[in-house]
N, C-alpha and C positions, 0 to 999 in steps of 0.2 A: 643168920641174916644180919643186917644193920641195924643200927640202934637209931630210936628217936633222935638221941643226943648226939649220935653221929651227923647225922643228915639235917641235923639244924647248925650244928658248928660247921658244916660245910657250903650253909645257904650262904653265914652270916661271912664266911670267908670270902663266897662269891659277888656279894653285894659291895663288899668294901674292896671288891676289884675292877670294878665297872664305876663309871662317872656318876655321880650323884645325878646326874641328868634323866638318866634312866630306869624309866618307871614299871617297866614289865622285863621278862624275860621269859622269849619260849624258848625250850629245852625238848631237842628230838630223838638224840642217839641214844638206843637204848640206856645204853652203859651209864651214860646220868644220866636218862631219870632215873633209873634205882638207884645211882649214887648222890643222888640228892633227895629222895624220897621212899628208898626200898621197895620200889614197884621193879620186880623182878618177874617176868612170864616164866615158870617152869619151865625147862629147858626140857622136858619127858614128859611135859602136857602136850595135846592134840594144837595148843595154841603156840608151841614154844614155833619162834621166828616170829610172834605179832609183835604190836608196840602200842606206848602210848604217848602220848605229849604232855609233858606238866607246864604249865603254866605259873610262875611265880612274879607276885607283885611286890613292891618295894612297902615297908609294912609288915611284911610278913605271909602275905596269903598264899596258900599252893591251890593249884586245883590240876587237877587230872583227867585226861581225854581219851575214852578209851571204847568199844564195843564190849557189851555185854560178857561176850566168851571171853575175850580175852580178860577182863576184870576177873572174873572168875576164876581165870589161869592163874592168879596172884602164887607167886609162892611162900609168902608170907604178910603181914601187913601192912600196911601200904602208909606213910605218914604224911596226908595232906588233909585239908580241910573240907575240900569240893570233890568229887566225883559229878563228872559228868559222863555218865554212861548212856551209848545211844543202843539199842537193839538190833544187834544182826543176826542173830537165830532165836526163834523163840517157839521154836516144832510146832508151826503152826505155818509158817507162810517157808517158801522156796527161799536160798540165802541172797541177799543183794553181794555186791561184789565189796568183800570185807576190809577195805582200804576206805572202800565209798562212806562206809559206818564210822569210820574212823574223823573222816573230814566234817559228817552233819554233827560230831561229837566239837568239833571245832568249831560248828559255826553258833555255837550259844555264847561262846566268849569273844565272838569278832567284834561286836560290835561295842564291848566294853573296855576295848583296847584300842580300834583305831582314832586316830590321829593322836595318842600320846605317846610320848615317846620310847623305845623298847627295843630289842635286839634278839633277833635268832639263830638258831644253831643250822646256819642257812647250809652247811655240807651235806646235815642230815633230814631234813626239812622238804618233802617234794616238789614239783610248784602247784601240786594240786591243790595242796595245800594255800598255798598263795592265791589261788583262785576261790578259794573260800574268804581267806582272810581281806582280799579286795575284789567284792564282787560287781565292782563295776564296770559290766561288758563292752561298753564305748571304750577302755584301754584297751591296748591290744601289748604292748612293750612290758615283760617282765620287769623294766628297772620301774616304769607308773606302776604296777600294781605294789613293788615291796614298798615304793614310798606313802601309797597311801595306806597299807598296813604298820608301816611302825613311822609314821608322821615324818615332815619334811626336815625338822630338826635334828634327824637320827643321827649321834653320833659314828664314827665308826669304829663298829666294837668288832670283833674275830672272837662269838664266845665259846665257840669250838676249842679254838687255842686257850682261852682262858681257863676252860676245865679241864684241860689236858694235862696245863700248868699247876692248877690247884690239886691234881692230883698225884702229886708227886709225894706230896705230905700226906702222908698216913697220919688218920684220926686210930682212935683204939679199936675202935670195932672193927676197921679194916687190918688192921694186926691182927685183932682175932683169929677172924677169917680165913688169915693168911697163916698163922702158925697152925690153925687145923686141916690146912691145905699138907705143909709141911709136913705134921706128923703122919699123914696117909700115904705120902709119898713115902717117909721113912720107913713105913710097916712094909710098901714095894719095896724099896730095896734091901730091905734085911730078908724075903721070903725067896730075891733071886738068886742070895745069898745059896739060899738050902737047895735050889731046884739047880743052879746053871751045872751042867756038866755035857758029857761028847754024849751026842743021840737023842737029844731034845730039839725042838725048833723054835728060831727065833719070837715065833707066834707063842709059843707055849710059854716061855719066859712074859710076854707081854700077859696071857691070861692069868698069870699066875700074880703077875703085877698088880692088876689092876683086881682081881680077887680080893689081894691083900689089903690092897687101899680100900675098897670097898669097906671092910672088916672093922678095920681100924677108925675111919669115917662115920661107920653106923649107918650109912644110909650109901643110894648112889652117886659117881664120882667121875669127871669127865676127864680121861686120860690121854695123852697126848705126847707127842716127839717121838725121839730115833730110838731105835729096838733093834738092831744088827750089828751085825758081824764083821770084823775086821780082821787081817789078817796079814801076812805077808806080800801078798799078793792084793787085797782088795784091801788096802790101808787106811782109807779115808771111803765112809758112807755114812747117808743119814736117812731119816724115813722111818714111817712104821714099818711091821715087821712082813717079812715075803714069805716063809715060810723055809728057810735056811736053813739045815740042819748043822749043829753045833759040831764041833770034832776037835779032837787034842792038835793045842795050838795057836785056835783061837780066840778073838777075846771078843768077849761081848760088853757090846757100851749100850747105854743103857741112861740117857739124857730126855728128863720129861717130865711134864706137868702134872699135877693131881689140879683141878680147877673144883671149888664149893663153893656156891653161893657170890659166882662172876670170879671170883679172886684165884688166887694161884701162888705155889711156889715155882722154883727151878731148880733141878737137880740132878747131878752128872757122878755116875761112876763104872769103870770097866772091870771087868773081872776076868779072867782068867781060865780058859778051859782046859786042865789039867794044871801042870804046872809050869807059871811062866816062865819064858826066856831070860838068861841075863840082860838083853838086850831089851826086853819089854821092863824089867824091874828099872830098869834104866834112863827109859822114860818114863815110866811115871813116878818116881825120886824127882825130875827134873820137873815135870807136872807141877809137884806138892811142895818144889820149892820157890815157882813162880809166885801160887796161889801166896802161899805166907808172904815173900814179897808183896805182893799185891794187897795185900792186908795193913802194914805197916803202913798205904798211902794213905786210907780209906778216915774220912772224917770229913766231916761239913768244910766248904769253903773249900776243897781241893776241887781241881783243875781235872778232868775226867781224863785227858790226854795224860797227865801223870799219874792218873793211876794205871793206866795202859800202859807205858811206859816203864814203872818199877816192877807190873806183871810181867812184863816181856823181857828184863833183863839177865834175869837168870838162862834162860830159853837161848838168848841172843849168843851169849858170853861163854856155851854149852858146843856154840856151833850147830845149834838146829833150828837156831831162829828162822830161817824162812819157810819151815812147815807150821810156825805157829800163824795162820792166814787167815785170820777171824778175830772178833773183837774180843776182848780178853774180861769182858763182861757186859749190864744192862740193866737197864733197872724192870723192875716186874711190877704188876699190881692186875687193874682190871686188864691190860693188854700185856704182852709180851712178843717181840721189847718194847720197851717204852724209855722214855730218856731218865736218865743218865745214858748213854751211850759211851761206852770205855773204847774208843776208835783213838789213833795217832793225831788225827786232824778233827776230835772235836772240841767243841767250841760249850758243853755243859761243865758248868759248877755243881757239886754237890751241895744239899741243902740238907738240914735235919730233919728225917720224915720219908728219905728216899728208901726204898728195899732195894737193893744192887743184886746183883752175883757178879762172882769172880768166876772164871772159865777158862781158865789155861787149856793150851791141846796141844800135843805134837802130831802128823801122822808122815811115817818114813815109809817109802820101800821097800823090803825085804822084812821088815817086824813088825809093823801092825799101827794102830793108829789108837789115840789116850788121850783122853778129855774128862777133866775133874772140875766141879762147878759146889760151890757152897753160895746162901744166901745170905746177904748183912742188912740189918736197919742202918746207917746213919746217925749217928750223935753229933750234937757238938764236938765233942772229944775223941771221937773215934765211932767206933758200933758196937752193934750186939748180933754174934752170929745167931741165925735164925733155925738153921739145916744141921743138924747133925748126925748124919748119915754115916757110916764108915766107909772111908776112901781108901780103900786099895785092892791090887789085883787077886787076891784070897783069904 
């Protein structure tokens, strides 16, 4: 989980991004609030898909809004000051409609907020919500109700975009999180290592994946991406897995998340069913000399199109560049992707703090299709690989 120390170095990063004007801040989308407070719903609780709302004042205050059950879904401890919990089941009475519990958890703190001035995560935010926060039914126009909830001085803040932005910079506890992501993934790959051969299904590879991460993790583990089969003929696919039967020839790639505690790595390797082609050894040599290209861009203050750019040159100069048809990386964290975007035409700088991957792919015709992906932090100076996975087809 997140650390106290995290989710205050990420208020204090949020306060000093917004105008000293503004006095409150509601916060709706899941993802921060625990990334600003460690309120996480179990995702394998009866409550995982609820939420809450935190409330932060300038100051320093948190307070938190939430129904009963779902507080109780916590999946760890929750770092604010205030709980405001309202009762939706209490095995005693029939349940009210559990959004409705969510909003009268709202309305303890309307009135200590309206007309100063404040900002909300209005993407995430519903306008029931807003019907709570301005309950004066003589409005009828959505734009009267937000201005009488966050006052008529309200700057114009986008703080959806703001924690989007803030979270590009990894604090350590989100590193944490994210190398024990990492290593679960790497206990996957090294066990499809043992299992991939002809007369298994592509399903089986996944359960044995997600087995291993399990293992590795110590606890349960949300697993996610491509699990299929490529070959001469079906070159390029993605998706979980269909139940495909493996055969000499084919190659199984095998690109996907271990997700603990919201965070995640990403990680791409194909293998080999029997033994490869000269022609498959062939791309992925060319794969693995993208990727190191693609390495040698990688440092704070570069130009995301140039790291695109020196990953695809190899590939280009190969004469296979136009099967490499996908971004040639991206950045990871609570989302994926998330920007840094390694595209031709984008327009992100890296920053120290980012988590990338690099993602070279060829897929041809006639030989099958190879995609290799490692994860990097971001330095100053360059990075630090995060994935250590073994990359190649046996």
């Amino acid at each position: 989980m997140l650390t106290e120390a995290g989710c205050l170095a990420r208020r204090a990063r949020l306060w000093a991004s917004v105008p000293e004007s503004v006095e409150w801040l509601l916060v709706a989308d899941p993802r921060h609030v625990y990334y600003l407070s460690n309120f996480l719903v179990n995702p394998y609780s009866f409550s995982g898909g609820e939420r809450g709302l935190l409330l932060l004042e300038r100051g320093g205050t948190a307070t938190l809004c939430a129904d009963n059950f779902t507080v109780r879904s916590a999946a760890g401890e929750h770092f604010v000051d205030r709980v405001i919990e309202e009762t939706w089941y209490n095995h005693q009475h029939a349940v009210i409609n559990r959004d409705h519990a969510l909003f009268k958890a709202l309305e303890a703190i309307d009135g200590h907020i309206l007309g100063r001035n404040g900002a909300v995560e209005a993407e995430w935010l519903p306008l029931a919500a807003w019907e709570v926060l301005s309950p004066d039914r003589e409005r009828h126009s959505v734009q009267e109700r937000i201005a009488d909830a966050v006052g008529s001085g309200r700057p114009a803040i986008d703080l959806g975009s703001v924690l989007r932005r803030l979270r590009r910079q990894k604090e350590p506890d989100e590193l944490e999180l994210m190398r024990s992501a990492i290593r679960a993934g790497e206990a996957g790959h090294a066990r499809a290592r043992e299992i991939v051969r002809a007369g298994i299904s592509d399903f089986d590879v996944y359960r044995e994946i997600h087995a291993a991460a399990m293992e590795a993790a110590g606890r349960p583990v949300i697993l996610y991406g491509d699990f299929r089969v490529t070959n001469a003929q079906q070159f390029k696919a993605g998706g979980l897995p269909t139940g495909e039967i493996l055969k000499d020839g084919d190659l199984m790639l095998m690109d996907f998340s271990v997700v603990i505690d919201g965070y995640r790595g990403d990680f791409t390797n194909v293998l080999s069913v029997g033994s490869p082609s000269d022609e498959q050894t062939m791309l992925m040599e060319l794969c693995q000399a993208a990727m190191q290209s693609g390495e040698k861009a990688l440092k704070a203050g570069a130009a995301a199109k140039d790291v695109h750019a020196a990953t695809e040159r190899p590939l280009k100069e190969s004469g296979y560049g136009d099967t490499f048809n996908h971004h040639a990386g991206h950045g990871i964290g609570l989302a994926h992707p998330e920007p840094p975007i390694l595209v031709p035409q984008s327009e992100d700088i890296l920053v120290a703090g980012d988590v990338v991957t690099l993602e070279p792919g060829l897929y041809v015709e006639g030989i099958g299709g190879i995609r290799i992906e490692h994860n990097y932090l971001i330095t100053e100076t360059g990075y630090e690989q995060l994935s250590n996975h073994l990359i190649s087809l046996a």
